[in-house]
ROLUM-611308 format. One line per 10 residues: number of its first residue (from 0); their letters; for each residue x, z, y of C-alpha. Coordinates in pm, 1 decimal, padded with zeros to 6 digits, m for minus. Layout:
BEGIN
NUM	A	X/Z/Y | ...
END
This chain:
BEGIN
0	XXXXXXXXXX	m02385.3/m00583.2/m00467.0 | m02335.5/m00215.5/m00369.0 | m02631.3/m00090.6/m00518.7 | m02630.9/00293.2/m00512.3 | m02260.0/00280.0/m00387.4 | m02269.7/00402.8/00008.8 | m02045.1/00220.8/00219.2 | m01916.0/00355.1/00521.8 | m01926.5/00073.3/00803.3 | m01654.5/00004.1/01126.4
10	XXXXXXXXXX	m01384.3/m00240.0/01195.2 | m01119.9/00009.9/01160.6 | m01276.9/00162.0/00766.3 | m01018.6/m00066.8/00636.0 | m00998.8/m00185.3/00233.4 | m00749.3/m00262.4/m00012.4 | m00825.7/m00424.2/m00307.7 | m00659.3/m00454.3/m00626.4 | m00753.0/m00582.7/m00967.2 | m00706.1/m00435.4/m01337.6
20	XXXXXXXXXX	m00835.2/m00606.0/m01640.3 | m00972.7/m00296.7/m01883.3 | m00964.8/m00531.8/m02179.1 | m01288.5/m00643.2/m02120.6 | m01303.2/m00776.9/m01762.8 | m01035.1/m00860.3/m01465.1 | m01184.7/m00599.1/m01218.9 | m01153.4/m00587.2/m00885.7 | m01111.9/m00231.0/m00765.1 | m01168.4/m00147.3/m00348.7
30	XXXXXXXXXX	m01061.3/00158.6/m00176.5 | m01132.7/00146.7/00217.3 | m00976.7/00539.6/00248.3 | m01363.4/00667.1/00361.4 | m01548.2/00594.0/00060.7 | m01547.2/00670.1/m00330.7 | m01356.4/00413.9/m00468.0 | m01533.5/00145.9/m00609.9 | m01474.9/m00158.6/m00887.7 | m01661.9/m00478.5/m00968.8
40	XXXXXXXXXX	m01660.8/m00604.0/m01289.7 | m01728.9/m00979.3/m01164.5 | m02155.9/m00929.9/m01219.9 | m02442.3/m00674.6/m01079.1 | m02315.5/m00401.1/m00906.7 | m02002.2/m00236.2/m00775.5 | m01938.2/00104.0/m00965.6 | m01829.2/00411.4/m00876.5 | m01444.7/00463.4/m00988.5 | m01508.8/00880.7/m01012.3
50	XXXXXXXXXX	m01248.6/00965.0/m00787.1 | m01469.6/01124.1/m00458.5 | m01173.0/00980.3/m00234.0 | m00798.2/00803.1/m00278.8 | m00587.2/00680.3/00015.2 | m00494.5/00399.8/m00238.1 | m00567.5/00255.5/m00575.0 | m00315.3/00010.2/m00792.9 | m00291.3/m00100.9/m01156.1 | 00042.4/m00025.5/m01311.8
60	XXXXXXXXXX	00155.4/00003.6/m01720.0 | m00225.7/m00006.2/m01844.9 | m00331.2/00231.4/m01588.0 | m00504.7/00283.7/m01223.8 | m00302.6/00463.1/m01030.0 | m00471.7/00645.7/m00737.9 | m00256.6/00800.0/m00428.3 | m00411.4/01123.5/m00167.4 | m00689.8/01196.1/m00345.1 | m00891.6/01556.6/m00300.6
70	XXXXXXXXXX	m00645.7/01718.1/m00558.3 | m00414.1/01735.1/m00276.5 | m00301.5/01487.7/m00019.1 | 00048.2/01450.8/m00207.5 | m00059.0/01394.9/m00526.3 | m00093.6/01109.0/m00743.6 | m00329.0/01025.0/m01058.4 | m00391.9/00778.4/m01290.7 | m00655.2/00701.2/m01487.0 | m00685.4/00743.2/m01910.6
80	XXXXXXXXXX	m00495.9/00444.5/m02091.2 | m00659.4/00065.9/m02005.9 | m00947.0/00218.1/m01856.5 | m01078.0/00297.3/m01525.4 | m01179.0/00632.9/m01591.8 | m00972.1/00973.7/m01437.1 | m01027.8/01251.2/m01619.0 | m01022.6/01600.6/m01439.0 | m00706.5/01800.6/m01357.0 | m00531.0/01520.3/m01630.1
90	XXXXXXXXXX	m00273.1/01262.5/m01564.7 | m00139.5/01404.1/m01235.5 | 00124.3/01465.3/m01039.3 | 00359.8/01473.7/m00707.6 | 00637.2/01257.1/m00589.4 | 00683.5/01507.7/m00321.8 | 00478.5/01766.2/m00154.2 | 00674.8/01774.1/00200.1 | 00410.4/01473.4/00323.0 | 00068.4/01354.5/00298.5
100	XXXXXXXXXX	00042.6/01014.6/00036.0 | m00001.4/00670.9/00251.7 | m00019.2/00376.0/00026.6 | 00091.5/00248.2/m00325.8 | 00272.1/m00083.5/m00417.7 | 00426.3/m00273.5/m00694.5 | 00747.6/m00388.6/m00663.9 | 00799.9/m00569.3/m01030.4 | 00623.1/m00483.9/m01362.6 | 00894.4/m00169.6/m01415.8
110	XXXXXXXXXX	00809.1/00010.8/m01049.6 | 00553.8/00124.3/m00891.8 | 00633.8/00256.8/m00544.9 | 00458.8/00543.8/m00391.1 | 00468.4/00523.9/m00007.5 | 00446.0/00875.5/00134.6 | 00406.2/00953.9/00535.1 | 00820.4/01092.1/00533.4 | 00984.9/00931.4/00202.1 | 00950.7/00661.7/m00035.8
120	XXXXXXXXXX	00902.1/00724.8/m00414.3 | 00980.9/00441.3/m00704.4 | 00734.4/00555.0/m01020.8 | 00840.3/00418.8/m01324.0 | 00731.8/00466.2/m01730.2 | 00940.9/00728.6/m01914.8 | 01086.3/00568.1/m02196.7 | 01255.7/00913.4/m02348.8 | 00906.0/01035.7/m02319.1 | 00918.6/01379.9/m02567.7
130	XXXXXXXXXX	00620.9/01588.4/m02681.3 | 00625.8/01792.6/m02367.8 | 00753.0/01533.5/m02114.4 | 00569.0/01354.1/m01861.5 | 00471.3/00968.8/m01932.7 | 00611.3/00853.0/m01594.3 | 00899.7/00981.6/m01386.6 | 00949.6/00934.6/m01039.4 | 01284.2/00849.8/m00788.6 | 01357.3/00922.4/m00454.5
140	XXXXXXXXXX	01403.2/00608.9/m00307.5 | 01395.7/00690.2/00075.9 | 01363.1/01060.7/00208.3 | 01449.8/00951.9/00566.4 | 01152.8/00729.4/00611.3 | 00795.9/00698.6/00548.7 | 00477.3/00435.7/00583.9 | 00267.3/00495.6/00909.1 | m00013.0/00289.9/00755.7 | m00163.4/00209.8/00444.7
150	XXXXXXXXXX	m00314.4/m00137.2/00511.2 | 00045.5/m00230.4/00647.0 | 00237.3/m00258.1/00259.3 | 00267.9/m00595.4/00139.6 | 00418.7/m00676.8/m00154.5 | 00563.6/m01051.4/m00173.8 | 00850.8/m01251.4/m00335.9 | 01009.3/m00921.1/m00545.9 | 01044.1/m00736.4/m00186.0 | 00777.7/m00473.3/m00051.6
160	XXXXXXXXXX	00675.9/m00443.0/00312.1 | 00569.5/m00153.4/00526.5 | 00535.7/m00007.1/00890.3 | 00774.7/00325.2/00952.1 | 00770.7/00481.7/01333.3 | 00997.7/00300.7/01452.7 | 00896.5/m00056.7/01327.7 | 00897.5/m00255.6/01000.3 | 01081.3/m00227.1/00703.3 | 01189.4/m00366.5/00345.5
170	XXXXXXXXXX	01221.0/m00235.7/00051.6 | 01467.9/m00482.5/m00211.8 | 01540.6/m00252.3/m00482.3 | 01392.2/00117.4/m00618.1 | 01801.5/00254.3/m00586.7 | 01829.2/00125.9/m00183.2 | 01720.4/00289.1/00121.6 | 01459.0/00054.0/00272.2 | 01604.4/m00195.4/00573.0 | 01477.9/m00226.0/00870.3
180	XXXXXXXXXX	01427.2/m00602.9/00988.3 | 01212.8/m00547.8/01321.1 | 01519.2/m00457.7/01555.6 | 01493.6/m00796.6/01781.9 | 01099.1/m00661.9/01816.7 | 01147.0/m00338.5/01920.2 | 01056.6/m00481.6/02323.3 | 00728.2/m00623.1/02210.6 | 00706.1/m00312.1/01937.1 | 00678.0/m00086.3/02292.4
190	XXXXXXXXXX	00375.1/m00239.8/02380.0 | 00166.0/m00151.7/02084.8 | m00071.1/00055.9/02086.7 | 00092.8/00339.5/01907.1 | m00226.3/00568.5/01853.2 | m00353.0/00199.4/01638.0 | m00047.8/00254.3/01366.0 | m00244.0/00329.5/01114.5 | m00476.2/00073.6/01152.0 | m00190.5/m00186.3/01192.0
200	XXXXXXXXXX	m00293.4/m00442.6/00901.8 | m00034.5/m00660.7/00732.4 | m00066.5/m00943.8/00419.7 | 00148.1/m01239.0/00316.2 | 00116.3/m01607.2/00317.2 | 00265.5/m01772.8/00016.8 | 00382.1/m02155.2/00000.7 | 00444.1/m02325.1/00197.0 | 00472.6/m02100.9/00512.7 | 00602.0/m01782.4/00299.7
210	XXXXXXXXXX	00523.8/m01591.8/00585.0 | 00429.5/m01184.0/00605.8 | 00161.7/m01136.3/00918.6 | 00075.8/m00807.4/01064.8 | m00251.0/m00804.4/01255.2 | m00194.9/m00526.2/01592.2 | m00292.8/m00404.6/01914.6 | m00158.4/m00418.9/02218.7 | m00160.6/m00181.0/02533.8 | m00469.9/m00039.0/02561.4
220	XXXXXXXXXX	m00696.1/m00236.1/02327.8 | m00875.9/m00027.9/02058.4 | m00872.0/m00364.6/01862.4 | m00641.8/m00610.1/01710.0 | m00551.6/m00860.9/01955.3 | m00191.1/m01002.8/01841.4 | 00010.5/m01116.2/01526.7 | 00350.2/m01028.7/01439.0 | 00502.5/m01282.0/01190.8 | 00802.3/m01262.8/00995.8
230	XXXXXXXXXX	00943.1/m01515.7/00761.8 | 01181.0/m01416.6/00486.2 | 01283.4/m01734.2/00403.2 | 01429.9/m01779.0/00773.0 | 01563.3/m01400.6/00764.8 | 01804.9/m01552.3/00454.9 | 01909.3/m01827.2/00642.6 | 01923.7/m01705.1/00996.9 | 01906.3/m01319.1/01018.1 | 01662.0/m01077.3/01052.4
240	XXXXXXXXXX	01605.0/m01161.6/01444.9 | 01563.3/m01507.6/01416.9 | 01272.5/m01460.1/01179.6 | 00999.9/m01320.8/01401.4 | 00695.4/m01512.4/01549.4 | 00482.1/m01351.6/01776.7 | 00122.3/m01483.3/01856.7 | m00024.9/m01280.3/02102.7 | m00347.3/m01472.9/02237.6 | m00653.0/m01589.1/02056.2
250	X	m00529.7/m01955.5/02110.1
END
Protein backbone atom coordinates (compact mmCIF):
# COMPACT_ATOMS: atom_id res chain seq x y z
CA UNK A 1 0.00 0.00 0.00
CA UNK A 2 2.80 2.61 0.30
CA UNK A 3 3.80 2.56 -3.10
CA UNK A 4 6.30 5.39 -3.79
CA UNK A 5 5.55 6.77 -0.20
CA UNK A 6 8.98 6.04 2.02
CA UNK A 7 8.30 5.04 5.39
CA UNK A 8 10.63 5.52 8.03
CA UNK A 9 10.71 2.23 10.29
CA UNK A 10 11.30 1.88 14.51
CA UNK A 11 9.11 1.23 17.43
CA UNK A 12 9.43 4.64 18.70
CA UNK A 13 8.45 6.52 14.72
CA UNK A 14 5.09 6.72 16.25
CA UNK A 15 1.62 7.56 14.05
CA UNK A 16 -1.49 9.31 14.48
CA UNK A 17 -4.16 8.88 12.34
CA UNK A 18 -7.10 10.83 11.60
CA UNK A 19 -9.79 10.74 8.96
CA UNK A 20 -11.46 13.57 6.67
CA UNK A 21 -14.02 12.83 4.09
CA UNK A 22 -13.09 15.37 0.93
CA UNK A 23 -16.57 14.85 -0.46
CA UNK A 24 -15.60 12.06 -2.28
CA UNK A 25 -14.06 9.55 0.15
CA UNK A 26 -13.71 9.17 4.21
CA UNK A 27 -9.82 9.32 4.17
CA UNK A 28 -7.68 8.24 6.51
CA UNK A 29 -4.78 10.62 6.91
CA UNK A 30 -1.28 9.27 8.99
CA UNK A 31 1.38 11.43 10.31
CA UNK A 32 4.17 9.38 12.32
CA UNK A 33 6.27 13.01 12.93
CA UNK A 34 9.37 11.43 10.53
CA UNK A 35 7.67 11.11 7.37
CA UNK A 36 5.58 13.25 4.73
CA UNK A 37 2.28 12.92 5.76
CA UNK A 38 0.34 10.55 4.04
CA UNK A 39 -3.67 9.71 3.29
CA UNK A 40 -5.51 6.66 1.98
CA UNK A 41 -8.42 7.02 0.18
CA UNK A 42 -9.73 3.37 1.19
CA UNK A 43 -8.08 1.67 -2.44
CA UNK A 44 -4.37 1.47 -4.16
CA UNK A 45 -2.00 3.49 -2.64
CA UNK A 46 -1.33 5.87 0.22
CA UNK A 47 -0.65 9.50 -1.17
CA UNK A 48 1.47 12.01 -0.37
CA UNK A 49 -0.46 14.91 1.68
CA UNK A 50 2.31 17.76 0.26
CA UNK A 51 3.29 18.88 3.47
CA UNK A 52 7.35 17.56 3.62
CA UNK A 53 6.71 17.17 7.54
CA UNK A 54 3.79 18.04 10.39
CA UNK A 55 4.09 17.07 14.07
CA UNK A 56 0.26 16.50 13.68
CA UNK A 57 -2.58 16.39 11.26
CA UNK A 58 -6.59 16.79 12.21
CA UNK A 59 -9.78 17.55 10.28
CA UNK A 60 -11.65 20.52 11.63
CA UNK A 61 -14.59 22.98 9.80
CA UNK A 62 -13.95 21.37 6.18
CA UNK A 63 -10.32 21.54 6.59
CA UNK A 64 -6.91 19.54 7.52
CA UNK A 65 -5.29 21.18 9.93
CA UNK A 66 -1.53 20.46 10.18
CA UNK A 67 0.63 21.51 13.47
CA UNK A 68 5.03 22.04 13.37
CA UNK A 69 5.44 21.81 10.02
CA UNK A 70 8.85 23.23 8.12
CA UNK A 71 7.21 26.78 7.99
CA UNK A 72 8.25 27.01 11.49
CA UNK A 73 7.90 24.74 14.44
CA UNK A 74 5.03 27.09 15.91
CA UNK A 75 3.01 27.38 13.18
CA UNK A 76 -0.11 25.95 12.08
CA UNK A 77 -1.77 25.33 8.48
CA UNK A 78 -4.63 24.09 6.99
CA UNK A 79 -5.36 22.90 3.92
CA UNK A 80 -7.75 24.75 0.91
CA UNK A 81 -11.60 24.27 1.74
CA UNK A 82 -12.82 20.23 1.79
CA UNK A 83 -9.71 19.23 0.31
CA UNK A 84 -6.51 17.79 1.30
CA UNK A 85 -4.39 20.01 -0.52
CA UNK A 86 -2.02 23.03 1.36
CA UNK A 87 -1.21 25.52 -0.74
CA UNK A 88 2.19 27.43 -0.22
CA UNK A 89 2.74 30.28 2.28
CA UNK A 90 -1.54 30.23 2.37
CA UNK A 91 -3.79 29.43 5.20
CA UNK A 92 -1.26 29.87 8.03
CA UNK A 93 -0.63 30.95 11.14
CA UNK A 94 0.66 30.94 15.00
CA UNK A 95 -1.06 30.34 18.23
CA UNK A 96 2.12 31.37 19.81
CA UNK A 97 5.69 31.53 18.86
CA UNK A 98 7.28 31.21 22.57
CA UNK A 99 7.21 27.07 21.96
CA UNK A 100 7.65 24.45 19.48
CA UNK A 101 3.86 22.84 18.26
CA UNK A 102 3.25 19.19 19.97
CA UNK A 103 -0.05 17.80 18.96
CA UNK A 104 -3.62 18.86 17.77
CA UNK A 105 -7.07 17.73 19.16
CA UNK A 106 -10.72 18.25 18.90
CA UNK A 107 -12.54 18.99 21.71
CA UNK A 108 -16.31 19.40 20.10
CA UNK A 109 -17.23 20.42 16.50
CA UNK A 110 -16.65 24.42 17.58
CA UNK A 111 -12.75 23.83 18.95
CA UNK A 112 -9.97 22.68 17.84
CA UNK A 113 -7.17 22.70 20.40
CA UNK A 114 -3.62 23.28 19.53
CA UNK A 115 -1.27 21.65 22.09
CA UNK A 116 2.00 23.57 22.16
CA UNK A 117 5.29 22.33 24.27
CA UNK A 118 4.52 25.58 27.09
CA UNK A 119 0.66 26.59 26.50
CA UNK A 120 -2.50 25.36 25.24
CA UNK A 121 -4.38 27.09 22.34
CA UNK A 122 -8.41 26.57 21.61
CA UNK A 123 -8.78 27.37 17.54
CA UNK A 124 -12.06 28.14 16.65
CA UNK A 125 -13.99 29.54 13.15
CA UNK A 126 -14.35 33.35 13.03
CA UNK A 127 -17.81 34.07 12.62
CA UNK A 128 -17.27 38.15 12.25
CA UNK A 129 -14.90 37.07 9.60
CA UNK A 130 -14.37 40.70 7.45
CA UNK A 131 -12.60 41.11 4.11
CA UNK A 132 -9.25 41.40 5.76
CA UNK A 133 -9.76 39.13 8.82
CA UNK A 134 -8.51 35.80 9.41
CA UNK A 135 -11.06 32.70 8.96
CA UNK A 136 -10.14 31.23 12.38
CA UNK A 137 -9.10 32.89 15.62
CA UNK A 138 -7.33 31.42 18.30
CA UNK A 139 -7.56 31.57 22.55
CA UNK A 140 -5.19 31.16 25.10
CA UNK A 141 -6.42 28.48 26.98
CA UNK A 142 -3.36 27.50 29.22
CA UNK A 143 0.02 29.55 29.11
CA UNK A 144 1.32 27.77 32.25
CA UNK A 145 1.38 24.35 30.75
CA UNK A 146 2.19 22.46 27.75
CA UNK A 147 2.01 18.66 26.10
CA UNK A 148 5.36 16.68 26.50
CA UNK A 149 4.16 14.27 23.83
CA UNK A 150 2.20 14.12 20.87
CA UNK A 151 1.02 10.46 20.83
CA UNK A 152 -0.13 11.15 24.56
CA UNK A 153 -3.61 13.52 23.56
CA UNK A 154 -6.68 11.66 23.67
CA UNK A 155 -9.73 13.04 23.07
CA UNK A 156 -12.84 11.11 24.74
CA UNK A 157 -16.33 11.81 26.22
CA UNK A 158 -16.22 15.95 25.43
CA UNK A 159 -12.81 16.07 27.64
CA UNK A 160 -9.18 16.06 26.01
CA UNK A 161 -6.20 14.28 27.52
CA UNK A 162 -2.51 15.00 27.55
CA UNK A 163 0.95 14.45 29.34
CA UNK A 164 2.53 17.95 30.88
CA UNK A 165 6.05 17.56 32.99
CA UNK A 166 4.77 16.95 35.79
CA UNK A 167 2.06 14.26 34.92
CA UNK A 168 -1.37 14.10 33.21
CA UNK A 169 -3.87 16.48 32.63
CA UNK A 170 -7.54 17.46 31.41
CA UNK A 171 -8.75 19.78 29.52
CA UNK A 172 -13.05 20.33 30.15
CA UNK A 173 -13.63 23.51 28.52
CA UNK A 174 -11.56 26.01 25.84
CA UNK A 175 -12.11 29.09 28.83
CA UNK A 176 -10.40 26.67 31.86
CA UNK A 177 -6.92 26.07 32.69
CA UNK A 178 -6.40 22.32 32.15
CA UNK A 179 -6.60 20.04 35.64
CA UNK A 180 -4.34 17.94 36.65
CA UNK A 181 -5.78 14.39 37.75
CA UNK A 182 -2.39 12.32 38.17
CA UNK A 183 -1.50 13.69 41.78
CA UNK A 184 -2.08 10.12 43.68
CA UNK A 185 0.58 8.88 40.71
CA UNK A 186 3.14 11.12 41.11
CA UNK A 187 5.23 7.95 43.29
CA UNK A 188 4.89 5.60 40.39
CA UNK A 189 5.18 8.89 37.88
CA UNK A 190 9.07 8.99 39.51
CA UNK A 191 9.87 5.88 38.11
CA UNK A 192 9.33 6.60 34.50
CA UNK A 193 11.62 6.87 32.35
CA UNK A 194 11.60 10.58 31.88
CA UNK A 195 13.99 10.79 28.72
CA UNK A 196 10.72 8.23 27.11
CA UNK A 197 8.07 11.37 27.54
CA UNK A 198 7.68 11.89 24.32
CA UNK A 199 7.22 8.59 23.32
CA UNK A 200 4.67 8.03 26.20
CA UNK A 201 1.54 6.73 24.07
CA UNK A 202 -2.00 7.18 25.33
CA UNK A 203 -5.74 6.16 23.63
CA UNK A 204 -9.17 5.52 25.13
CA UNK A 205 -11.39 2.61 25.60
CA UNK A 206 -15.02 3.38 25.11
CA UNK A 207 -18.04 1.23 26.60
CA UNK A 208 -18.09 -0.49 28.65
CA UNK A 209 -14.70 0.06 30.45
CA UNK A 210 -14.57 3.98 29.44
CA UNK A 211 -11.16 3.83 30.32
CA UNK A 212 -8.04 6.27 28.98
CA UNK A 213 -4.61 3.94 28.89
CA UNK A 214 -1.20 5.34 28.56
CA UNK A 215 1.37 2.85 27.33
CA UNK A 216 5.14 3.87 29.37
CA UNK A 217 8.42 2.95 30.47
CA UNK A 218 9.79 2.34 33.45
CA UNK A 219 13.39 2.84 34.99
CA UNK A 220 15.71 2.13 32.59
CA UNK A 221 13.82 0.39 29.79
CA UNK A 222 14.11 2.06 26.33
CA UNK A 223 10.65 0.36 25.75
CA UNK A 224 7.16 0.38 26.96
CA UNK A 225 6.80 -1.99 29.67
CA UNK A 226 3.70 -0.66 31.90
CA UNK A 227 0.11 0.84 31.61
CA UNK A 228 -1.26 3.66 33.41
CA UNK A 229 -5.12 3.59 33.44
CA UNK A 230 -7.47 6.12 34.40
CA UNK A 231 -11.19 5.93 34.43
CA UNK A 232 -13.31 9.04 34.25
CA UNK A 233 -16.30 7.56 35.09
CA UNK A 234 -14.74 6.53 38.63
CA UNK A 235 -12.90 10.09 38.85
CA UNK A 236 -16.87 11.50 38.96
CA UNK A 237 -17.82 9.26 41.46
CA UNK A 238 -14.77 8.82 43.60
CA UNK A 239 -12.09 11.51 42.87
CA UNK A 240 -9.34 11.86 40.81
CA UNK A 241 -7.08 9.36 43.05
CA UNK A 242 -9.31 6.67 43.22
CA UNK A 243 -9.41 6.42 39.45
CA UNK A 244 -5.97 5.11 38.57
CA UNK A 245 -5.01 1.47 37.61
CA UNK A 246 -1.64 0.61 37.17
CA UNK A 247 -0.53 -2.62 35.25
CA UNK A 248 2.98 -2.88 35.34
CA UNK A 249 3.91 -6.58 34.17
CA UNK A 250 3.20 -8.35 30.95
CA UNK A 251 0.71 -10.63 32.91
Amino acid sequence: MTGAVALTAGADVLPRFSYFHDGTNYNMMMTNNTNTPIYWTGSGNVVAMGLALASDICPFRQHVFAINTPARATSIEYSDDGLLTFTANSNIFDATRTSAGVALSPMNEETLLAFYEKSIHAIQFNYNMGVLQNQFVNRLVDGSRGCQSRTSVVSYDGYVYFLSNDGFYVVKAYDRPAQYISRSQEGFFATLNRARDQYITGWARGEPWNEIVWHVSTGSNTQHDSYMIYNPRMAKLFGDENAWSIFDSPS
